[in-house]
N, C-alpha and C positions, 0 to 999 in steps of 0.2 A: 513282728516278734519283739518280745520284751530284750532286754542286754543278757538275762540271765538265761534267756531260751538258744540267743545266738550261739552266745559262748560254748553250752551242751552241744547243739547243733553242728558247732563247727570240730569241736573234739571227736563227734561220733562219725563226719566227714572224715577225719583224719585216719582215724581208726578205719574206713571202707577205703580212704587210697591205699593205705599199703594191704590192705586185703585183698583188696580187687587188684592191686597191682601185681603179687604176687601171680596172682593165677592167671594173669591177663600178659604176662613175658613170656612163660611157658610155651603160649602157642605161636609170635612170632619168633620166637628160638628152634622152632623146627629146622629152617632151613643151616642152623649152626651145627645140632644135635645129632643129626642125622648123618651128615659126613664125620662127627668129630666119633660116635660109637661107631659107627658102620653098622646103622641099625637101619630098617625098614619104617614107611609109613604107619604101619601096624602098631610093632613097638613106640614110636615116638606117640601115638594115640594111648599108650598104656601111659605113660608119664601122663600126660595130659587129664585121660581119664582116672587115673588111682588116687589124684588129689581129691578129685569131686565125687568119686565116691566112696570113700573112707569117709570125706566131711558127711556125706549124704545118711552115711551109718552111723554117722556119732549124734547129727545133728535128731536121730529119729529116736536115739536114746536117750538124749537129753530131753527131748520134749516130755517124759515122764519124772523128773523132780525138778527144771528148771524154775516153775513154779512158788517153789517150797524153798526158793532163796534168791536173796538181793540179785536184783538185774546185773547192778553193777558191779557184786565182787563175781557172776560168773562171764560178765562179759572179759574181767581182767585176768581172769582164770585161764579162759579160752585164748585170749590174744596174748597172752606172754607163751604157753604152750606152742600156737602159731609161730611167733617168732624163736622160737629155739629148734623148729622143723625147718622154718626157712635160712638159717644159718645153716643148718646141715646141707641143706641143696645147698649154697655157697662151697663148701668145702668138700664134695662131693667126688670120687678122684673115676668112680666107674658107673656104667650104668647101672647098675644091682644097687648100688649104694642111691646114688640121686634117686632113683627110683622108690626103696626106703624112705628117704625123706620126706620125700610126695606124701607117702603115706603118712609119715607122723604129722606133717604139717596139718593133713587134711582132718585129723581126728582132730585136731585143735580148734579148727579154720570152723570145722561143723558147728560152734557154738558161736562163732561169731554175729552172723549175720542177723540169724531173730534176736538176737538181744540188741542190738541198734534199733532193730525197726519195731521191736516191742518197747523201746524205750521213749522214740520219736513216738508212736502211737499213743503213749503213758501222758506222756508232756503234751501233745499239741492236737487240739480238739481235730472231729472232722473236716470239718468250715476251711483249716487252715492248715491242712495237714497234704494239700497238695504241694504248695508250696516250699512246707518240709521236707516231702521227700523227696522233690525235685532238687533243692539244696544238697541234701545225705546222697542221692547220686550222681551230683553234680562231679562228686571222688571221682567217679568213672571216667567222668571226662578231664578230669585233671590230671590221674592216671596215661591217658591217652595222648592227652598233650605236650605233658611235661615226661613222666615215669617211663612210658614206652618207649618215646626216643633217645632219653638221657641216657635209660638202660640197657638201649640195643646199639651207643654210641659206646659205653663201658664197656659191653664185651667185644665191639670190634677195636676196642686199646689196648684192652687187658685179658680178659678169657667170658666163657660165658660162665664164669660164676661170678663175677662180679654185681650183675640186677641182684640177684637173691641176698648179697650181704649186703648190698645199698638197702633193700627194703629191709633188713632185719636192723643196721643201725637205726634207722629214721624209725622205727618200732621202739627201739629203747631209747629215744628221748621224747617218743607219745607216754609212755606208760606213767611217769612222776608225773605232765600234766591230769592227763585222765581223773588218775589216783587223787588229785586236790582238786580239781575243780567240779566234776563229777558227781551228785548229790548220792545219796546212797534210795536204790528203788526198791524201794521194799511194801510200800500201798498195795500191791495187789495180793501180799500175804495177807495184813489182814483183812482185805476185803473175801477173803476165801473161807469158806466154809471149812469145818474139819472133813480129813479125807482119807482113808487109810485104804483105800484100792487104790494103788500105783497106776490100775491098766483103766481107771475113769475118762483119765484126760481122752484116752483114744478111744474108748469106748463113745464120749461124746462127738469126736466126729466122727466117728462112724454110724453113729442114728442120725447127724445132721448132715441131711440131703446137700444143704448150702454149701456145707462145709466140704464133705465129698467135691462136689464139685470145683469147690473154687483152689484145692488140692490137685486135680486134675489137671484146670486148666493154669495153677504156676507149673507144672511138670512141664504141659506141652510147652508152655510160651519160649521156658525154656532151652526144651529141646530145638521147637524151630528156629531159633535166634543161633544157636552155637553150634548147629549141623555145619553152617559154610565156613567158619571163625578159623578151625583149626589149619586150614588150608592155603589158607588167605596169601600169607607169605610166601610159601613154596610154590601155589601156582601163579605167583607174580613175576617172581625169580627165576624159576626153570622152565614158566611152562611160556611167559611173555616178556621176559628179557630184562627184567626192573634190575638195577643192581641194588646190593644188602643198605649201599647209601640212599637211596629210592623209596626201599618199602617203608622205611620208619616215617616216614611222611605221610603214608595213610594215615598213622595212627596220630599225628603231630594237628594233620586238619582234619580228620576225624572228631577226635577230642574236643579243637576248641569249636566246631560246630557240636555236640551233645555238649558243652557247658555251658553255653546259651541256650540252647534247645530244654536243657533239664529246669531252666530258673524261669524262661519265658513260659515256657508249657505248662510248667505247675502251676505257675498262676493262672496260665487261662482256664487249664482244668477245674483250679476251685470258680472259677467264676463262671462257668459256660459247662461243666461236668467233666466229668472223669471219663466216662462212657463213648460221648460225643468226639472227646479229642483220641481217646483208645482204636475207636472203630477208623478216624478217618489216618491217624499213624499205621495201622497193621495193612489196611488197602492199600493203602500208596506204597508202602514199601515192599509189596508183593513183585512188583515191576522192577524195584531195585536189585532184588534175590535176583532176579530171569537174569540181568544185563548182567551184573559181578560174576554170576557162576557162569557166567556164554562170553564171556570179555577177549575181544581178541587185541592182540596189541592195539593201539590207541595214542595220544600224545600224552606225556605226563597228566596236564592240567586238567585234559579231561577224562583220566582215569579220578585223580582225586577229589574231583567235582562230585562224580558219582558215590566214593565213598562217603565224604562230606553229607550229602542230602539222605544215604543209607544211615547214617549216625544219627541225623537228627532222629526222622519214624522212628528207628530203633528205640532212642530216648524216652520219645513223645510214649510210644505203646508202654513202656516200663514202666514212669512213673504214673502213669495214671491207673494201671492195671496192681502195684503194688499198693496204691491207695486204695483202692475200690477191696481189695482184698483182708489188708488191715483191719477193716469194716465189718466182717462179717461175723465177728468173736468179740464175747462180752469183757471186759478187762481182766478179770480172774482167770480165763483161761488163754489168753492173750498169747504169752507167756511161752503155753505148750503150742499151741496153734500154730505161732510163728516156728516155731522149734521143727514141726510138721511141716511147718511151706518151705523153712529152708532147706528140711534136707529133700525135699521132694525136688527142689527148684536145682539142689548137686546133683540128684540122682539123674536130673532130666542133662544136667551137659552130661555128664557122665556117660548118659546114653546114648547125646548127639556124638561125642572123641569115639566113644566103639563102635558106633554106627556105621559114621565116616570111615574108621579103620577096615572096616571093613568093603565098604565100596571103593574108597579112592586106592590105586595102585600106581605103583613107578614104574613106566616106558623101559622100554633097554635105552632108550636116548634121555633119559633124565626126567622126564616131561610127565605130569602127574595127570592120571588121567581120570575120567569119570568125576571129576570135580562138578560137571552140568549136574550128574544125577543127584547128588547132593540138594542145588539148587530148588529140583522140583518135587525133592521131597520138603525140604523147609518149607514150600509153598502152601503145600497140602496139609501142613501142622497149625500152618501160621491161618489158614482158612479157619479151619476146628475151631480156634480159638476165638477168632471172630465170632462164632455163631455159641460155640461156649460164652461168651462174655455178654450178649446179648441176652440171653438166658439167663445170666447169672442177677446181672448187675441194673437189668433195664431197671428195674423200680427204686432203685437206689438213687436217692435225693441229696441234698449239702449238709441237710439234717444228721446230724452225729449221732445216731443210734445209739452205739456202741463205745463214746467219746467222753474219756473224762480228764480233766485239768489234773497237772500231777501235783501231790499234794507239797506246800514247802517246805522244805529240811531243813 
């Protein structure tokens, strides 16, 4: 990458950790949330789910004029809205209210995400666009390394509001770099035809069969990835003994295995396909799903061994499957497309936190139960996909179809 693709690259990085960070403390704060309301597994799956799917609502509205303006002033649109929702979760004094905030956050949060990865698509051809957004996810795993632990260290100092205004400071000293360095994205206007049907955008993927699909299968990928997620802590902690100093350690080697995993994968992916490294992440980590949701007590090291190697797959199938996706929409519509995949892609956790609330329940002795069933439903999603994705993507070569250099400002 050129100095000036870095520098965007790394700004738009910045902007997915505290995104993803946001939504990625939520679910190890169960096991805090839950004693501090006196609320049920249920409830705590409403917090969880109401972020992802108000974004999921917003993001599906926006895909009809996001289009029709600068990438870049709605990406700052969206993330300064985010961050005045995640200050509210900060300050939050009851559940009615945190729970509000979910909500505003999540109408905000909904424009976040396609405007990164339509911008990363804008700027960096196909050829080199694995490597991309193995970088832009790389957040995730910085998140997990750094952001999860620091955050679930802050509230066992201070309270658990403390993550949410960590990530909403660290938000307002991205916003002035962004704002300057940031070129303004506005090429795909006028590569756009005139257009005075609002319901086009959708209308276009809805006759496009690819498109349908490849809709589908970010919903399920998903949903099976964030069925087991919200769980995670609580049946660590109540159901196998971890104390609250224990579990932020999943997340601490978790992370820094998917931030290697996101930089080495994407480049193998541009070198050896997208496809290739998709199919052989989602296999292998079918066997990780069984062992994490069947986990009986174990020695630390090799409890977080296994998360560790569930982190990488996990990674490996993301980035390659978010690339191969990017791909299947012309640059004009780019824009709305992503606007489409992202809220599908909230609607889909959104579905795994109600799902889950709905199967997993609390023991009279603490102990969370039906966490297995969870398991082999993810399995069964995560299969689909496999065979969705083979369907979708086999013909799909390094060749940039759909690839153009962004123009320079």
């Amino acid at each position: 990458m050129s100095k000036n693709e870095r520098l965007i690259i790394a700004l738009l990085a910045a902007i997915n950790f505290t995104h993803i960070l946001d939504f990625m403390i939520m679910m190890p704060l169960g096991n805090y949330l839950m004693p501090y309301f006196k609320i049920s597994p249920q409830q705590f799956t409403f917090l969880v789910g109401a972020y992802t799917l108000t974004a999921g609502v917003s993001g599906f509205t926006a895909a009809f004029f996001v289009n029709n303006y600068d990438r870049k002033k709605v990406l700052l649109y969206g993330y300064t809205g985010f961050l005045l929702g995640t200050i509210a979760c900060g300050i939050a004094p009851t559940f009615e209210l945190l729970l509000a905030a979910r909500i505003l956050a999540g109408m905000f949060g909904g424009l976040i995400g396609a405007q990164v990865l339509s911008i990363v698509a804008d700027i960096i051809p196909y050829e080199r666009r694995g490597a991309a957004m193995g970088a832009i996810m790389s957040a995730f795993a910085v998140a997990s390394t750094f952001g999860v632990p620091f955050s679930l260290y802050l509230a066992n100092i201070i309270s658990w509001h403390a993550p949410f205004l960590f990530v909403g400071i660290v938000g307002v000293v991205i916003i002035p770099l962004v704002s300057k360095y940031l070129p303004s994205m506005s090429g795909h206007i006028k590569e756009k035809e005139a257009d005075h049907n609002k319901f086009e955008v959708l209308q276009v993927v809805v006759e496009n069969p690819t498109q349908r699909l490849a809709l589908l299968f970010s919903f399920l990928m998903m949903m099976g990835h964030f069925l087991i997620i919200p769980f995670i802590n609580p049946y660590m902690e109540f159901n196998n003994g971890y104390s609250k100093t224990v579990t932020p350690m999943i997340y601490l080697v978790g992370g820094i295995s998917s931030f290697f995993a996101a930089n080495i994968l994407g480049k193998i992916s541009d070198r050896y396909g997208k496809l290739p490294v998709f199919s052989v992440s989602v296999l292998l980590s079918l066997l990780f799903v069984w062992v994490i949701t069947n986990l009986p007590p174990v020695h630390i090291a090799l409890m977080l061994s296994l998360f560790a190697v569930w982190f990488v797959l996990a990674t490996g199938r993301s980035v390659a499957a978010q690339a191969m996706i990017s791909n299947v929409v012309t640059p004009q519509h780019r824009g709305s497309f992503m606007s489409f995949n992202s809220s599908v892609q909230q609607l889909g956790t959104a579905a795994a936190s109600f799902i889950a609330g709905m199967i997993v329940i609390k023991g009279e002795d603490g102990k969370i139960q039906h966490y297995n069933w969870l398991g082999y439903l993810s399995i069964v999603v995560l299969v689909v996909c496999f065979f969705l994705a083979r369907r979708l993507f086999y013909k799909m070569t390094n060749q940039p179809a759909f690839s153009t250099q962004a123009k320079k400002q």
